[in-house]
C-alpha positions in Angstrom: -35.8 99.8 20.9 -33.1 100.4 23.0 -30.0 98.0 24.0 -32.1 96.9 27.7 -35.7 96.4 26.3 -33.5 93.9 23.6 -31.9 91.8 26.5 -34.9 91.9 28.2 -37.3 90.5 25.1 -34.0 87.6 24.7 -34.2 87.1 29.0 -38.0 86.2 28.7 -37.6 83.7 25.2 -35.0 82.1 27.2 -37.2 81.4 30.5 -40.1 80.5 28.6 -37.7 78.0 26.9 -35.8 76.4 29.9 -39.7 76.3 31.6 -41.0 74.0 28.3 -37.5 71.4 28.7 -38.3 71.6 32.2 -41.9 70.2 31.7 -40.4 67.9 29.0 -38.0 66.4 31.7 -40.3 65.9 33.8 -42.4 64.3 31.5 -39.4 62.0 30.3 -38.5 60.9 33.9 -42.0 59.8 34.7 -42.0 58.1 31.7 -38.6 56.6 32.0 -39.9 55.3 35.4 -42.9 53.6 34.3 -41.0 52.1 31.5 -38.1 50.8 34.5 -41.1 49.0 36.3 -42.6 47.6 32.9 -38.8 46.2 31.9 -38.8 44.7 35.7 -41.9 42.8 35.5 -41.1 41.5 31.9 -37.5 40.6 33.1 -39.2 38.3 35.6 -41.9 37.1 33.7 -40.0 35.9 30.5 -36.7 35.7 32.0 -35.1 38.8 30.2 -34.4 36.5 27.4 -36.6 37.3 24.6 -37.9 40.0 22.0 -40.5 42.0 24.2 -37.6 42.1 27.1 -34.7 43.6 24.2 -37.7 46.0 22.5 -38.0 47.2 26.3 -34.5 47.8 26.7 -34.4 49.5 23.6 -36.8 52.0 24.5 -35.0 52.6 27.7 -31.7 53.5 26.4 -33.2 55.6 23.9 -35.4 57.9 26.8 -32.0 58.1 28.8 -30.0 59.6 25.4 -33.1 61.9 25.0 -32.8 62.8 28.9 -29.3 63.4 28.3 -30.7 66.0 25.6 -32.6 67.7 28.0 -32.0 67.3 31.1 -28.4 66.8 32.3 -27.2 70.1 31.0 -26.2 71.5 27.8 -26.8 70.1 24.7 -23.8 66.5 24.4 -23.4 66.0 21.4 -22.2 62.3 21.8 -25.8 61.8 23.2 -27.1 63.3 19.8 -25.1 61.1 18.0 -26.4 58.1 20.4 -29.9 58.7 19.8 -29.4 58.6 16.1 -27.6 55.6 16.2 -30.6 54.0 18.3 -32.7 55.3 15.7 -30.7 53.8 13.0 -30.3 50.5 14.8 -33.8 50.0 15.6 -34.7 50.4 11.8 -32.4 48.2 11.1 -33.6 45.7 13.4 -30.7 45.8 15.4 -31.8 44.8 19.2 -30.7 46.0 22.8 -27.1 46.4 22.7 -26.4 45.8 19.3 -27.3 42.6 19.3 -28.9 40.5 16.0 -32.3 40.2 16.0 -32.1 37.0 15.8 -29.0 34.9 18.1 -28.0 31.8 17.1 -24.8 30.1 18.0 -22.2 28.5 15.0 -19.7 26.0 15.8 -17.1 24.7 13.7 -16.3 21.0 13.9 -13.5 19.1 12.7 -15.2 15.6 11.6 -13.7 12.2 11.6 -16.1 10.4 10.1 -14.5 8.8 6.8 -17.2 6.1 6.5 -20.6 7.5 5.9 -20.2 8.5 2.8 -23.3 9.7 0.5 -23.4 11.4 -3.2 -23.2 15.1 -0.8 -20.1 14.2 0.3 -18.0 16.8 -2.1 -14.4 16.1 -0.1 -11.8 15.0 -3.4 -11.0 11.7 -3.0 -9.1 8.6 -5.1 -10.5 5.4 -5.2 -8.6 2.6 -3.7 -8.8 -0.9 -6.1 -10.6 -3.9 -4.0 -7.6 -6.1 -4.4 -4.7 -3.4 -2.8 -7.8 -3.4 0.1 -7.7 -7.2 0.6 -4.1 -7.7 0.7 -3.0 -4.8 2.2 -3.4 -5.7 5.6 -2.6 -3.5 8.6 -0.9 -1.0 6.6 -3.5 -0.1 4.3 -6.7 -0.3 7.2 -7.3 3.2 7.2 -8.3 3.2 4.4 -10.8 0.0 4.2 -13.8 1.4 5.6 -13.8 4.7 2.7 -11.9 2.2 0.3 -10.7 6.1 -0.6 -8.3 8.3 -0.3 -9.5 11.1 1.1 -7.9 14.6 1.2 -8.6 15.7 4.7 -8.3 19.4 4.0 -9.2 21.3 1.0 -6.9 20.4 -1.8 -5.1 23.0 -4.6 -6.3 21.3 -8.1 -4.9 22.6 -11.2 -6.2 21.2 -14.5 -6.6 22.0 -18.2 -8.0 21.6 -21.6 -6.3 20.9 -24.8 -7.7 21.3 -28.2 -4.6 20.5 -31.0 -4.6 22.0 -34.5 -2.1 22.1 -37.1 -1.4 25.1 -39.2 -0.8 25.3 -42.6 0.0 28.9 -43.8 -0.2 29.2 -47.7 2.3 31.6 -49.1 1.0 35.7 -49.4 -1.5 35.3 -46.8 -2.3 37.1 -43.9 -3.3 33.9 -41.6 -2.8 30.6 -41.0 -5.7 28.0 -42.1 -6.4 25.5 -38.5 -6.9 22.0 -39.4 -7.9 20.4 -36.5 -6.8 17.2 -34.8 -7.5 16.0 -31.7 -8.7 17.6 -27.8 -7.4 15.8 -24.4 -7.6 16.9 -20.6 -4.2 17.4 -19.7 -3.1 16.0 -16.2 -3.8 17.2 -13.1 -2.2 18.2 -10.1 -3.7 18.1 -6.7 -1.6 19.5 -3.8 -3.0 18.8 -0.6 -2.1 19.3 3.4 -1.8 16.7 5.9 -1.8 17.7 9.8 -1.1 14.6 12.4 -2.1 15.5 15.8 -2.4 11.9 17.1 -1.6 8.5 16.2 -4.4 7.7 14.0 -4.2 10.6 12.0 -0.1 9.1 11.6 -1.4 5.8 10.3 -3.4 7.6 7.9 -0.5 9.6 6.2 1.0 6.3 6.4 -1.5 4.4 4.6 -1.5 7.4 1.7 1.3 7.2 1.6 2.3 3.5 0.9 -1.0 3.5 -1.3 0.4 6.1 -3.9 3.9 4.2 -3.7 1.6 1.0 -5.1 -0.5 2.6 -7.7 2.3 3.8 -9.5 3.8 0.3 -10.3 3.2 -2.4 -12.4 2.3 -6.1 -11.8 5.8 -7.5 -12.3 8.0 -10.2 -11.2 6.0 -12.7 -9.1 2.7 -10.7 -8.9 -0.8 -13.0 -9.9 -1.7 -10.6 -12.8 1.5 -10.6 -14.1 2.3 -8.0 -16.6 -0.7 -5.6 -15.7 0.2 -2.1 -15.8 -0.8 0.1 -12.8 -4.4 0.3 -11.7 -6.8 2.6 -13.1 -8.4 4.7 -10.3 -11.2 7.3 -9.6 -11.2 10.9 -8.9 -14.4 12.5 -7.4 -14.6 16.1 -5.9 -16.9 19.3 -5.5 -20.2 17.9 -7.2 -21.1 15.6 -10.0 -20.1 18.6 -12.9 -16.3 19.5 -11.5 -15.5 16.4 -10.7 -17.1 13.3 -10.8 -15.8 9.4 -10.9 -13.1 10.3 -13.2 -11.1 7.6 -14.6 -7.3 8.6 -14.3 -3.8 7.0 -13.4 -1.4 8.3 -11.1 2.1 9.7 -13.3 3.3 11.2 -10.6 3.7 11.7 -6.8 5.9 13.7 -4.7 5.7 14.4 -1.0 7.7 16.5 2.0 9.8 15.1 5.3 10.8 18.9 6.4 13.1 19.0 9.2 11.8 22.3 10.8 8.5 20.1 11.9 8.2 18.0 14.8 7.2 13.7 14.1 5.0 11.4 16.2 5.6 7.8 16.2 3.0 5.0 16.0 3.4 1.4 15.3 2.0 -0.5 12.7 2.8 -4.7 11.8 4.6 -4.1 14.9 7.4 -2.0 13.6 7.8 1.3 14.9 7.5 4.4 12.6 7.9 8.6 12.7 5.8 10.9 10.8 6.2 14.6 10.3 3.5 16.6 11.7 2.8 18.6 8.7 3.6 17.2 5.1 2.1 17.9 1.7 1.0 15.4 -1.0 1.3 16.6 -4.6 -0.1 13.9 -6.6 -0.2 14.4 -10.5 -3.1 11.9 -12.2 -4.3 11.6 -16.1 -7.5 11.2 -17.3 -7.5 7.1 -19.0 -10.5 6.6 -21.2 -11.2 3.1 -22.5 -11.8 3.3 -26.1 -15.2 1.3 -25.5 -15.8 4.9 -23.4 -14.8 7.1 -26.4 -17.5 5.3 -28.8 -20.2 6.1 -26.3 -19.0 9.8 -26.0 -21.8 12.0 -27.5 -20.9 15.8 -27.4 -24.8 16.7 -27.6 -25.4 14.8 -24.0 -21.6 16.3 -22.9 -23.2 20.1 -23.3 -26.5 19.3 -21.6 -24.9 18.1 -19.1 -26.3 14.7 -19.3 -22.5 13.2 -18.9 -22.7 12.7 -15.1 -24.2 9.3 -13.7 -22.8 6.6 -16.3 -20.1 4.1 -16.0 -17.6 7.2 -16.8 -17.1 10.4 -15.8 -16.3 12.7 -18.7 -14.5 16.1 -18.0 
């Protein structure tokens, strides 16, 4: 065969080719038309809002990648890679321009509701005793309605476990021998953020913060239960097993007046006040059983989680 007869044989493949994508174009654009009307009349009949109008607008954009295949030219290969990602998306059940199959719309909302409260209601909280309610006026009000504390953003809560034993190491042995003694839940810490954007939100820091001032003294001087130690309060949080009606004391609380923060005033008993627009709360609390509470402790019910729901909240 000589070097002619070769280029002719490749001349005549490549017609015979270019003649078959031709067709195929053709085929395509009459096809790509029909579907244009078909998306048209959907569009109007449902709006362009729905599944049938996306599945339509699918098919669309996959015909124009495949036209761009065959009949804009050479081979592009972004308009390969287009037609497999249509491909992909579609078995995916990614819609028309990559949306979800599904839309829907998530807002997030920042709730002020502190007084519908229900056994769901997982915010950590300290309960405030009836009497500081009834006496504490204007400067406690904010917290009447909850009779709570509530942390208004997600608290940092470090606690622990304690189980003591003593050792007694005999003499030429390898290990000590345990004898235990006693177990205890150590005292916790919870560090929490308050934001005040408004004057409410200052007369709430306020009240917090006059509330943990009381609840770390004692009934002295010329108080009616004179001689009464602090008041016992409760901690809930997270769900009945993390953190549920907890009986604890407060030992300690610290908070922050930074000066690199700006302060809003509002008034309350008449007098004038300035609180920092961001301030933390680190309030340290132990666990105070009643020894009444200990005799009813039973570690059987403690392990199948049958602790939760009595006049105590064991942790």
């Amino acid at each position: 065969m000589s070097i002619f007869s070769g280029f002719n044989q490749l001349n005549n493949r490549l017609n015979s080719s270019f003649g078959r994508i031709r067709q195929t174009t053709q085929s395509i654009n009459s096809f790509t038309a029909n579907i244009g009307r078909v998306q048209s009349q959907f569009n109007s009949f449902v709006g362009g809002n729905n599944a049938i109008s996306r599945t339509v607008g699918e098919v669309t954009d996959t015909v124009n990648n495949v036209r761009g295949l065959f009949g804009m030219g050479p081979i592009n290969a972004g308009s390969v890679g287009s037609s497999i990602r249509m491909q992909g998306n579609s078995s995916q059940g990614v819609g028309w321009g990559a949306a979800p199959p599904s839309r829907s719309t998530a807002r997030a909302v920042i709730s002020d509701n502190f007084v519908d409260i229900d056994e769901q209601d997982w915010r950590v909280s300290l309960t405030v005793p009836t009497d500081f309610l009834q006496e504490g006026g204007e400067v406690l009000m904010p917290l009447k309605d909850t009779q709570r504390v509530i942390f208004p953003y997600t608290p940092t809560i470090i606690f622990s476990h304690t189980a003591s034993y003593d050792q007694t190491a005999p003499t030429h042995t390898n290990y000590p021998l345990l004898a235990y003694q006693n177990s205890q839940v150590d005292q916790m810490t919870i560090t929490g953020e308050f934001y005040q954007e408004n004057e409410y939100d200052a007369k709430y820091w306020i009240a917090c913060l006059h509330f943990f001032r009381s609840v770390t003294k004692m009934y002295y001087g010329k108080s009616k239960t004179l001689g009464n130690p602090p008041p016992v309060i409760r901690l809930n949080g997270y769900g009945q097993h993390v953190l549920n009606n907890i009986p604890v004391v407060v030992t300690n609380f610290t908070t922050d007046m930074n000066a690199d923060v700006d302060y809003i005033p509002c008034t309350v008993n008449g007098k004038l006040n300035y609180v920092p627009t961001q301030a933390i709360f680190t309030v340290t609390v132990q666990p105070s059983y009643a020894r009444r509470s200990h005799s009813r402790f039973s570690l059987n019910d403690y392990v199948a989680g049958k602790h939760n729901g009595g006049e105590e909240g064991f942790v």
